[in-house]
C-alpha positions in Angstrom: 15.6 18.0 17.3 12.8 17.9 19.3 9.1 19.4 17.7 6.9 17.9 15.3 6.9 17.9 11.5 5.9 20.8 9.5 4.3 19.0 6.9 0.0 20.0 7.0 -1.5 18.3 9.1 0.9 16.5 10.7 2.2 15.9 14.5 4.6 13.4 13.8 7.8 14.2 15.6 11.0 15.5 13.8 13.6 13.7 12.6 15.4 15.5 10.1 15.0 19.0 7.9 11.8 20.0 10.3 10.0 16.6 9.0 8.9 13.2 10.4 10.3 10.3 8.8 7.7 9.4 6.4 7.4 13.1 4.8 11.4 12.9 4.8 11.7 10.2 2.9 8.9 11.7 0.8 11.0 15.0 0.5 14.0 12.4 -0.7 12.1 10.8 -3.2 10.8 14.4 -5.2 7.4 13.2 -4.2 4.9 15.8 -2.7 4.4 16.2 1.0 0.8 15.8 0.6 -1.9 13.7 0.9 -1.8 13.1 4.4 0.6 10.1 5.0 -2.0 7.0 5.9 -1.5 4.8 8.9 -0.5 1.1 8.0 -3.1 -1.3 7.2 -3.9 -4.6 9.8 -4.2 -6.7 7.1 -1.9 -10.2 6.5 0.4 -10.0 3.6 1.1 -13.4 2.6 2.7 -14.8 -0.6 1.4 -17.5 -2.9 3.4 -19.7 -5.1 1.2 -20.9 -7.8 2.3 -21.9 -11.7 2.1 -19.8 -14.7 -1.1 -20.3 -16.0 -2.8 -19.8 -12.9 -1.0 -16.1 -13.1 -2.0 -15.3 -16.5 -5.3 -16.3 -15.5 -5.4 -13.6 -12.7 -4.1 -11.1 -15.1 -6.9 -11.8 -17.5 -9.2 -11.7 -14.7 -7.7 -8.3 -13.5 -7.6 -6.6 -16.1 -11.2 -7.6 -17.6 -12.5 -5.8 -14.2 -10.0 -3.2 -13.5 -8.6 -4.3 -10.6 -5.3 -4.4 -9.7 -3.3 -8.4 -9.2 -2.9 -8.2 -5.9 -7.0 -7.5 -5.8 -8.1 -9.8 -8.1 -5.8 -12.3 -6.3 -7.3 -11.8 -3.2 -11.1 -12.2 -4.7 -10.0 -15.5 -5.9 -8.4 -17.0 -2.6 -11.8 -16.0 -1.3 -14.1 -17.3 -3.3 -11.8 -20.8 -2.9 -12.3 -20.6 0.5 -15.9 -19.7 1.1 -14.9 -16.1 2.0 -17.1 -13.0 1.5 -15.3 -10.5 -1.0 
């Protein structure tokens, strides 16, 4: 199935119903084809183990800033560390 997808703006090659993978699985999924599909991040994903409180307190903290956990997370590890945010 040689070509590339026929989603906009996309030169992706084919792989199934005219469509690259990722717009594919999009397709699969009922979601639309656009926005553009976004290249993976370089960025570590790590996971933390920490105890209950230390969770809630990160809730609190997220949502009295609007941020997601995984953000407001992140701010903490690098304010422990001496990390700019």
């Amino acid at each position: 199935m040689p070509g590339s997808c026929t989603a906009p703006a996309c030169d992706r090659p084919v792989i199934a119903g005219s469509l690259c993978q990722a717009h594919y699985a999009r397709r699969r999924r009922g979601r639309p084809l656009e926005p553009p599909i976004q290249a993976p991040v370089d960025a570590a994903q790590i996971v933390v183990r920490c105890r209950r409180g230390l969770v809630d307190r990160l809730r609190g903290r997220a949502a009295a800033e609007g941020l997601t956990l995984s953000e407001a997370a992140r701010r903490a590890i690098l304010e422990w560390v001496g990390g700019d945010a």
